[in-house]
CHARMM-style PDB file with segment names, atoms N, HN, CA, C and O in Angstrom:
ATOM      1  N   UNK     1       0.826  -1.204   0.000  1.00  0.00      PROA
ATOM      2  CA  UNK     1       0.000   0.000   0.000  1.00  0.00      PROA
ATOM      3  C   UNK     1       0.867   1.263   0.000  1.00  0.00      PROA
ATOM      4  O   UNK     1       0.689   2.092  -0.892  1.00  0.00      PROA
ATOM      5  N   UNK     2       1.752   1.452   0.904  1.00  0.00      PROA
ATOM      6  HN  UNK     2       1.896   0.778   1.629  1.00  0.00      PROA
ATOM      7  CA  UNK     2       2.734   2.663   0.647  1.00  0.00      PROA
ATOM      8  C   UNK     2       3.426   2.376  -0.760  1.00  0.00      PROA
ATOM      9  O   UNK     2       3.960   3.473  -0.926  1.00  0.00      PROA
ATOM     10  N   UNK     3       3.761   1.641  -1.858  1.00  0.00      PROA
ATOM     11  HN  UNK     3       3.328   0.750  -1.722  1.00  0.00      PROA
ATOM     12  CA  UNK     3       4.203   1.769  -2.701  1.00  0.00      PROA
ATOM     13  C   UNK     3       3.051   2.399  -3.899  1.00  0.00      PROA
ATOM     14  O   UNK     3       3.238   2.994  -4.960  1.00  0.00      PROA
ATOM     15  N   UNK     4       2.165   2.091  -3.393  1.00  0.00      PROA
ATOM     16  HN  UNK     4       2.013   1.608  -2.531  1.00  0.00      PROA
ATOM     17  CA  UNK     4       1.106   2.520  -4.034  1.00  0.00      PROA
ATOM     18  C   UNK     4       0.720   3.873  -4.280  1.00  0.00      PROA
ATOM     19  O   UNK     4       0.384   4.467  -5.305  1.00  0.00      PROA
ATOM     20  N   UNK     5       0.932   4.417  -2.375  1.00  0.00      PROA
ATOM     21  HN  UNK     5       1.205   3.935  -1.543  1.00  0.00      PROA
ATOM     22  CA  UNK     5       0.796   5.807  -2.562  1.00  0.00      PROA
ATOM     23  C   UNK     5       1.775   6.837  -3.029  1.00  0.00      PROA
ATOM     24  O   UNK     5       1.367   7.933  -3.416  1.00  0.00      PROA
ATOM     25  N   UNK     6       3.720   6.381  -3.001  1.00  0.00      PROA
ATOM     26  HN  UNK     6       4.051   5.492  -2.687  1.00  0.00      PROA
ATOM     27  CA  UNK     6       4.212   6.844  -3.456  1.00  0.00      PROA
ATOM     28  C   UNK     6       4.245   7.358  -5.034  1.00  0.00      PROA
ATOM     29  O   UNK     6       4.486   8.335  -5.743  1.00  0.00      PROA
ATOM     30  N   UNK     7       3.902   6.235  -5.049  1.00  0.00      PROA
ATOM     31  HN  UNK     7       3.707   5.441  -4.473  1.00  0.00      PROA
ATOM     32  CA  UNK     7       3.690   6.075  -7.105  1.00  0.00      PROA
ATOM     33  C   UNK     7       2.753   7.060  -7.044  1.00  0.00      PROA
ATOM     34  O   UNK     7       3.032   7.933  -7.865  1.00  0.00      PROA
ATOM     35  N   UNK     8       1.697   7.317  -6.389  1.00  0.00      PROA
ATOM     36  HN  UNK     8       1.470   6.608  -5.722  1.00  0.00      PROA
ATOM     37  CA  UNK     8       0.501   8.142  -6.761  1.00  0.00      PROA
ATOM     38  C   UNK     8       0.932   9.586  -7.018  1.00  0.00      PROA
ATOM     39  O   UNK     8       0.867  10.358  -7.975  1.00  0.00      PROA
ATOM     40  N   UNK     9       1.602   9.650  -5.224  1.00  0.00      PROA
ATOM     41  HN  UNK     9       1.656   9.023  -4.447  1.00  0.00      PROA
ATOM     42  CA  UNK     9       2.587  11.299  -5.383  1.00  0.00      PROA
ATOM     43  C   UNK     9       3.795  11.175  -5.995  1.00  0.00      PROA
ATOM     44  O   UNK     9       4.291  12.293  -6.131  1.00  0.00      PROA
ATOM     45  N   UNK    10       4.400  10.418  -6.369  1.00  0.00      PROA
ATOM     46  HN  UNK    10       3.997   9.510  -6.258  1.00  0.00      PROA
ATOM     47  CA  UNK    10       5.175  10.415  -7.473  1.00  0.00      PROA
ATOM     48  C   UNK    10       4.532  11.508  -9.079  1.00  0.00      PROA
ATOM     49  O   UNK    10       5.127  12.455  -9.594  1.00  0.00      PROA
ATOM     50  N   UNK    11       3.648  11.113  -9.350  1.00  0.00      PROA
ATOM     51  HN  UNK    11       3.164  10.344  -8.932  1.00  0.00      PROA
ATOM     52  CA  UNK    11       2.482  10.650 -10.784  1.00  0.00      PROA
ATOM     53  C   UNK    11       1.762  12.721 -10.273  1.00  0.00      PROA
ATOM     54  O   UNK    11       1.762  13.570 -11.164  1.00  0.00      PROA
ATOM     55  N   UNK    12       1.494  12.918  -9.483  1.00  0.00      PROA
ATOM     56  HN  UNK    12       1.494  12.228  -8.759  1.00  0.00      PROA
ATOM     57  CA  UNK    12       0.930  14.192  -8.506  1.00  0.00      PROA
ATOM     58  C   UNK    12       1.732  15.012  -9.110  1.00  0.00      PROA
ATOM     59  O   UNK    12       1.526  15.501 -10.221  1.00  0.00      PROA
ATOM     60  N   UNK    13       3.115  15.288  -8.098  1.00  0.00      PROA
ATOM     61  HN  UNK    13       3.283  14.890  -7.196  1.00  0.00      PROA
ATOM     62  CA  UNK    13       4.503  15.979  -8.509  1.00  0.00      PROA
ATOM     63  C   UNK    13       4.888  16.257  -9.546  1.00  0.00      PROA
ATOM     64  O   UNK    13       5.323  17.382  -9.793  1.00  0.00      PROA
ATOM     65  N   UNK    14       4.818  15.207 -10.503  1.00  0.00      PROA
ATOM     66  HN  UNK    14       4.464  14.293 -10.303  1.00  0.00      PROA
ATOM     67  CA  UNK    14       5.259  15.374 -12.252  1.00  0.00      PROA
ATOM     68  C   UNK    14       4.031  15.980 -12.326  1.00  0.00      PROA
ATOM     69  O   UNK    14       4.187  17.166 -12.615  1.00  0.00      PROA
ATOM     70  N   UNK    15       2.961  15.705 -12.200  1.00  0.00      PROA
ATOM     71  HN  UNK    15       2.834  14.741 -11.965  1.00  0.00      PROA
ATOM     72  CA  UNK    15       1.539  16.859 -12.702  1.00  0.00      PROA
ATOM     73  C   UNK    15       1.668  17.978 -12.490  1.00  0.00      PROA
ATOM     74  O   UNK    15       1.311  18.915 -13.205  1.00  0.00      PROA
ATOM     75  N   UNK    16       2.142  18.007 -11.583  1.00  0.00      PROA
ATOM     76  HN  UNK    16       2.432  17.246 -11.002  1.00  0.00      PROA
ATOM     77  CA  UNK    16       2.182  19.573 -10.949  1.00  0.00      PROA
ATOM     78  C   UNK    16       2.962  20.579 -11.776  1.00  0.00      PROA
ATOM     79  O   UNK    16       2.510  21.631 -12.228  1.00  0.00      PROA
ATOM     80  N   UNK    17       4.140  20.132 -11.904  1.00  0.00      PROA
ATOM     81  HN  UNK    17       4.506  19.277 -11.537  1.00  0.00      PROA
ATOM     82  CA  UNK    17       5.425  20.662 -12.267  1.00  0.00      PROA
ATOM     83  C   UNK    17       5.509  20.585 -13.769  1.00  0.00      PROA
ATOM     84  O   UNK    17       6.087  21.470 -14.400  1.00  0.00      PROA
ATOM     85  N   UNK    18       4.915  19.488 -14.390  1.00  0.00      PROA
ATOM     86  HN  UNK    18       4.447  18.769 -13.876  1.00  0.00      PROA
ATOM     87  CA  UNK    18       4.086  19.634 -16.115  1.00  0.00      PROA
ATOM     88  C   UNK    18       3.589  21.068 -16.351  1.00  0.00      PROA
ATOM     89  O   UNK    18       4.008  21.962 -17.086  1.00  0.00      PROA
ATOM     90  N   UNK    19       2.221  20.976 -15.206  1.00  0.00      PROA
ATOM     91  HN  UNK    19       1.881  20.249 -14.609  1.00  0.00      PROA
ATOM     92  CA  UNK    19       1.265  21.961 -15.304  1.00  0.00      PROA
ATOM     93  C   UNK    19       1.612  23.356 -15.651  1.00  0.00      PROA
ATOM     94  O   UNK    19       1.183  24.145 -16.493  1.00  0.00      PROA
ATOM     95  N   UNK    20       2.893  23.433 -14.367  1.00  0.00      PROA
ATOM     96  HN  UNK    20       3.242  22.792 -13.683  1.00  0.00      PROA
ATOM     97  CA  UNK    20       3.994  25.025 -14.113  1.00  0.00      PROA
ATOM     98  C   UNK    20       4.673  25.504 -14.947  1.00  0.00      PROA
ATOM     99  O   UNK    20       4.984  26.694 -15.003  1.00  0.00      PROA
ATOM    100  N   UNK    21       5.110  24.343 -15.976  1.00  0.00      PROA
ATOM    101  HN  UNK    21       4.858  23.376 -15.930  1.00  0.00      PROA
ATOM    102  CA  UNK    21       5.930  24.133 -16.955  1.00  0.00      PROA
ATOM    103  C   UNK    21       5.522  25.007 -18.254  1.00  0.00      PROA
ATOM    104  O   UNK    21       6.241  25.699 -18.974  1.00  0.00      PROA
ATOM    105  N   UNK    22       4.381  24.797 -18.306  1.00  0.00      PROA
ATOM    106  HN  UNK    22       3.796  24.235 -17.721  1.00  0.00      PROA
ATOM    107  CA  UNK    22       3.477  25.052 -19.425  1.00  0.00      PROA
ATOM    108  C   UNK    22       3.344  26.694 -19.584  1.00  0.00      PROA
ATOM    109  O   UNK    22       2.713  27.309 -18.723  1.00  0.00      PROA
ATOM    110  N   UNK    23       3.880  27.319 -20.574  1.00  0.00      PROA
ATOM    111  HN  UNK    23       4.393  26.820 -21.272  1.00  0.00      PROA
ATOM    112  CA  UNK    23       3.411  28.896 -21.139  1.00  0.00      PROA
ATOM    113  C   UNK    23       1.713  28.937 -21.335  1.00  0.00      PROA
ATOM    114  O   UNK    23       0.884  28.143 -21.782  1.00  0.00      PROA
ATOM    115  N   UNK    24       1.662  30.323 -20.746  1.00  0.00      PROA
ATOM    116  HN  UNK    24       2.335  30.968 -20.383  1.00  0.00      PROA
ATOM    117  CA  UNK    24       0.258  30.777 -20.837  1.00  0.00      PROA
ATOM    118  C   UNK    24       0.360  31.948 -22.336  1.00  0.00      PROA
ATOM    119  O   UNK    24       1.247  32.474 -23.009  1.00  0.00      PROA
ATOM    120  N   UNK    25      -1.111  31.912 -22.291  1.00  0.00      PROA
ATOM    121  HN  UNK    25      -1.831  31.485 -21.745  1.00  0.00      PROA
ATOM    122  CA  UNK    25      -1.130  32.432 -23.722  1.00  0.00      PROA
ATOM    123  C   UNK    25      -0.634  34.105 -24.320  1.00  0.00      PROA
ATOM    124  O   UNK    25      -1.217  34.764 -25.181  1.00  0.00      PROA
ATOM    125  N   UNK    26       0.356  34.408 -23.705  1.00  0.00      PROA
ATOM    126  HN  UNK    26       0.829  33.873 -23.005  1.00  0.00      PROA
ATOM    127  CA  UNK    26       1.174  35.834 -23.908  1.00  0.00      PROA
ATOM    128  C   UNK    26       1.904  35.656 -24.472  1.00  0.00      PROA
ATOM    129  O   UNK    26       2.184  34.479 -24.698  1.00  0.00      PROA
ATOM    130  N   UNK    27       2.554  36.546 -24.966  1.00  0.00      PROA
ATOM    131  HN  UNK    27       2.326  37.502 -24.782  1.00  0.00      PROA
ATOM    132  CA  UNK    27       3.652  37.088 -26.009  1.00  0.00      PROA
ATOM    133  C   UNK    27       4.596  36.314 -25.480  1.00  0.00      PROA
ATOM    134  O   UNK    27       4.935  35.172 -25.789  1.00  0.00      PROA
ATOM    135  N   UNK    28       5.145  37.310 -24.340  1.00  0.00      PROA
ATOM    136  HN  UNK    28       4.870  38.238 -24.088  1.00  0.00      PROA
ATOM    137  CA  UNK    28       6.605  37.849 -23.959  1.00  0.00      PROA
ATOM    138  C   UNK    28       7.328  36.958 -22.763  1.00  0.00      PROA
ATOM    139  O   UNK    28       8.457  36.900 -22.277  1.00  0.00      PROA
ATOM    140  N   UNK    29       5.563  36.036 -22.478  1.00  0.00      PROA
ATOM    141  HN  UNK    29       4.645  36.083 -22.874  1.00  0.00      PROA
ATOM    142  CA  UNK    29       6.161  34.746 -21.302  1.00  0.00      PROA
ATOM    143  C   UNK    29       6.467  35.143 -20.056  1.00  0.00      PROA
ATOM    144  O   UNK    29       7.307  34.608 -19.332  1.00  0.00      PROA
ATOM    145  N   UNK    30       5.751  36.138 -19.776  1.00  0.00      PROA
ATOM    146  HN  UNK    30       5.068  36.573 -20.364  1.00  0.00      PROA
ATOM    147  CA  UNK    30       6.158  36.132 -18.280  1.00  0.00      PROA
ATOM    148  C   UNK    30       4.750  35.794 -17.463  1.00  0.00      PROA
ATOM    149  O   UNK    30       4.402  36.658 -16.658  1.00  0.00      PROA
ATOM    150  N   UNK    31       4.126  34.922 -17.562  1.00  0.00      PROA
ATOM    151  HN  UNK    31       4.409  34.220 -18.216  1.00  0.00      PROA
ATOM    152  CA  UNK    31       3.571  34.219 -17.122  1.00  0.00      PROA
ATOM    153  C   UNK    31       2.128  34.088 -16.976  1.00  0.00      PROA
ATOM    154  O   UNK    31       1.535  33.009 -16.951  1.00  0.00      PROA
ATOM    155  N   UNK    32       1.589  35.245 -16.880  1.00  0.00      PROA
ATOM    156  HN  UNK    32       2.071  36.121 -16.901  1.00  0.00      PROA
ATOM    157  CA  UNK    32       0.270  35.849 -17.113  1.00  0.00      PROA
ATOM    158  C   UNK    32      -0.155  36.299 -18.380  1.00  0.00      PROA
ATOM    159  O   UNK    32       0.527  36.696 -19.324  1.00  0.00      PROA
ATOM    160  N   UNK    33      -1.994  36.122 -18.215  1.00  0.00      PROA
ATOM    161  HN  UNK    33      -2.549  35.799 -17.448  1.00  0.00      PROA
ATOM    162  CA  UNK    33      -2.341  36.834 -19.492  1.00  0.00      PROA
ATOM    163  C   UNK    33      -2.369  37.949 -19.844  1.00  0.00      PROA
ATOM    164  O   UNK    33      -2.540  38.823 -18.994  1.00  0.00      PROA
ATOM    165  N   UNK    34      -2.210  38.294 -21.228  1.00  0.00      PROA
ATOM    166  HN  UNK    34      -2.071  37.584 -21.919  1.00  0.00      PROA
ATOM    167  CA  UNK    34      -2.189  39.663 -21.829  1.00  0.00      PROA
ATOM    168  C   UNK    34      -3.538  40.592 -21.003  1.00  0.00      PROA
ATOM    169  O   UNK    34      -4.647  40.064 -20.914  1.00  0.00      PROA
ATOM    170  N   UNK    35      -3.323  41.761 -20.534  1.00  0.00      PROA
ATOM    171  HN  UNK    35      -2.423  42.189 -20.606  1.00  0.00      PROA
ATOM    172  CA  UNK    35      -4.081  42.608 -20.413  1.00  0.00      PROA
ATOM    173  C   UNK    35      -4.533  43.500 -21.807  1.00  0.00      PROA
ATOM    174  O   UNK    35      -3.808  43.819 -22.750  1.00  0.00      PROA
ATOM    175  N   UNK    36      -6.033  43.798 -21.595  1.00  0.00      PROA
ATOM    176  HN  UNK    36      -6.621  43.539 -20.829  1.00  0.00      PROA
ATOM    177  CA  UNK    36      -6.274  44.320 -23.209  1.00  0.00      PROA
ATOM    178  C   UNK    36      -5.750  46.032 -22.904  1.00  0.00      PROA
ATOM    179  O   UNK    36      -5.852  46.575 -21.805  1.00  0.00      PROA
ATOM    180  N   UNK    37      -5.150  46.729 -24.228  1.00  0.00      PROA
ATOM    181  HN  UNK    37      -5.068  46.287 -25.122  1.00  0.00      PROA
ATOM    182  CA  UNK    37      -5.067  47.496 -24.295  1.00  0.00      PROA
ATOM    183  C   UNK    37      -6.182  49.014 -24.395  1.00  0.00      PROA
ATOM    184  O   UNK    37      -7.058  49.186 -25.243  1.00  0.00      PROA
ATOM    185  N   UNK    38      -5.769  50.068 -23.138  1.00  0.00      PROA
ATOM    186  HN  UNK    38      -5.058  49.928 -22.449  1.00  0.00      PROA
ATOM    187  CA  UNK    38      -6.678  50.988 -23.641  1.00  0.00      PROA
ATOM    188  C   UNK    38      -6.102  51.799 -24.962  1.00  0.00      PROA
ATOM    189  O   UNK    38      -4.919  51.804 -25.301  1.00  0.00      PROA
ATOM    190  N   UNK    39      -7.021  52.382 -25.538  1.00  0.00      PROA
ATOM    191  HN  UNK    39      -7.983  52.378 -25.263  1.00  0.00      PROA
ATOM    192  CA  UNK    39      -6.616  53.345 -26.795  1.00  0.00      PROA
ATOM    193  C   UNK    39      -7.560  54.370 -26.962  1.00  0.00      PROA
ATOM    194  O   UNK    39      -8.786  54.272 -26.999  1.00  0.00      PROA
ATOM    195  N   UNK    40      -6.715  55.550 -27.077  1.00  0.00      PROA
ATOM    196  HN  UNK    40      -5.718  55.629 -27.046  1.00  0.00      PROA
ATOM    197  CA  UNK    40      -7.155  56.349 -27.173  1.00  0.00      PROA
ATOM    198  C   UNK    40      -8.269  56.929 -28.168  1.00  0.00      PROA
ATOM    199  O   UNK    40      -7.815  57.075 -29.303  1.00  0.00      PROA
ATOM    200  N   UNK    41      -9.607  57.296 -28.028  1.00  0.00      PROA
ATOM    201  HN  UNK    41      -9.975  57.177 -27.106  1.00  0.00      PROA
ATOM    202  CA  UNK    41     -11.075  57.232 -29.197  1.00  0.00      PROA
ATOM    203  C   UNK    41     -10.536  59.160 -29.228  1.00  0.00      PROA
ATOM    204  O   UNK    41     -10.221  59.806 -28.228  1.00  0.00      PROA
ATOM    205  N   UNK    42     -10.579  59.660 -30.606  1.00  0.00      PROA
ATOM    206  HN  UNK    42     -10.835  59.135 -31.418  1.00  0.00      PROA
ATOM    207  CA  UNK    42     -10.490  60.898 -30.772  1.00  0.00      PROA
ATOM    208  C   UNK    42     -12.586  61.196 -31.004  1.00  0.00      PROA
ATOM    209  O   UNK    42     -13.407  60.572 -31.678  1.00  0.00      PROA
ATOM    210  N   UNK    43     -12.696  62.093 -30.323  1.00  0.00      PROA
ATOM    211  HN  UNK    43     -12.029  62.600 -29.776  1.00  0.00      PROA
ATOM    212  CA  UNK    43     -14.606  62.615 -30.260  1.00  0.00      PROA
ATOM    213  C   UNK    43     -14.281  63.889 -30.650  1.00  0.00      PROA
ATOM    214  O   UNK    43     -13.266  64.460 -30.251  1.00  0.00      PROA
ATOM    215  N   UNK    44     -15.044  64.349 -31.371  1.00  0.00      PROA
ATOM    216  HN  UNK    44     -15.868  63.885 -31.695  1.00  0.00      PROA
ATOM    217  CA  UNK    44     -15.501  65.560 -32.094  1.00  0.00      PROA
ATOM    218  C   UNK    44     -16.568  66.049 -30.894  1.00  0.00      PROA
ATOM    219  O   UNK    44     -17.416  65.448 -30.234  1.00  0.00      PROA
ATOM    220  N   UNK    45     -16.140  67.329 -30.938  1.00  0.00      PROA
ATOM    221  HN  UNK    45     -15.452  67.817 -31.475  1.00  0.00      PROA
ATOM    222  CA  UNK    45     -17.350  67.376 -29.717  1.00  0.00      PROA
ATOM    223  C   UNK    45     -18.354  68.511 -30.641  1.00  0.00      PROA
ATOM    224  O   UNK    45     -18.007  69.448 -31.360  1.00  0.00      PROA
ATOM    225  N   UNK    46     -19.761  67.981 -30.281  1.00  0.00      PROA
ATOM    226  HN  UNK    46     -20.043  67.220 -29.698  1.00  0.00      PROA
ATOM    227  CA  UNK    46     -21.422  68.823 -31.028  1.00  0.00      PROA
ATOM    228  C   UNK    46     -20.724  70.343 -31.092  1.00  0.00      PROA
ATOM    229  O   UNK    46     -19.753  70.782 -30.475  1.00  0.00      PROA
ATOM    230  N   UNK    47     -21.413  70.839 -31.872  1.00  0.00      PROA
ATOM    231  HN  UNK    47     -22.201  70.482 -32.373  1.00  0.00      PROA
ATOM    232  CA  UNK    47     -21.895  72.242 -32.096  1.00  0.00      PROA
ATOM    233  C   UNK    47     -23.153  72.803 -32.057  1.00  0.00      PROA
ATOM    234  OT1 UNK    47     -23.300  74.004 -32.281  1.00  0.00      PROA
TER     235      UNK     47
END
């Protein structure tokens, strides 16, 4: 039974560290997602 559970957290650990491993969907890779950009809207203002 303890060989059992080692193997399990063995199998856990590599998941984990797969998981960490893995790039998220940004450019530049630093780890988080892109925030959307504000931009500037030019308005005509009424007369």
């Amino acid at each position: 039974m303890l060989e059992l559970s080692l193997l399990g957290l063995v199998f856990l650990v590599a998941g984990v560290l797969l998981w960490w491993s893995t790039d998220s969907d940004d450019d530049d890779s630093s780890g988080g997602l892109l925030q959307p950009a504000l931009v500037p809207v030019r308005v005509q203002p009424r007369r």
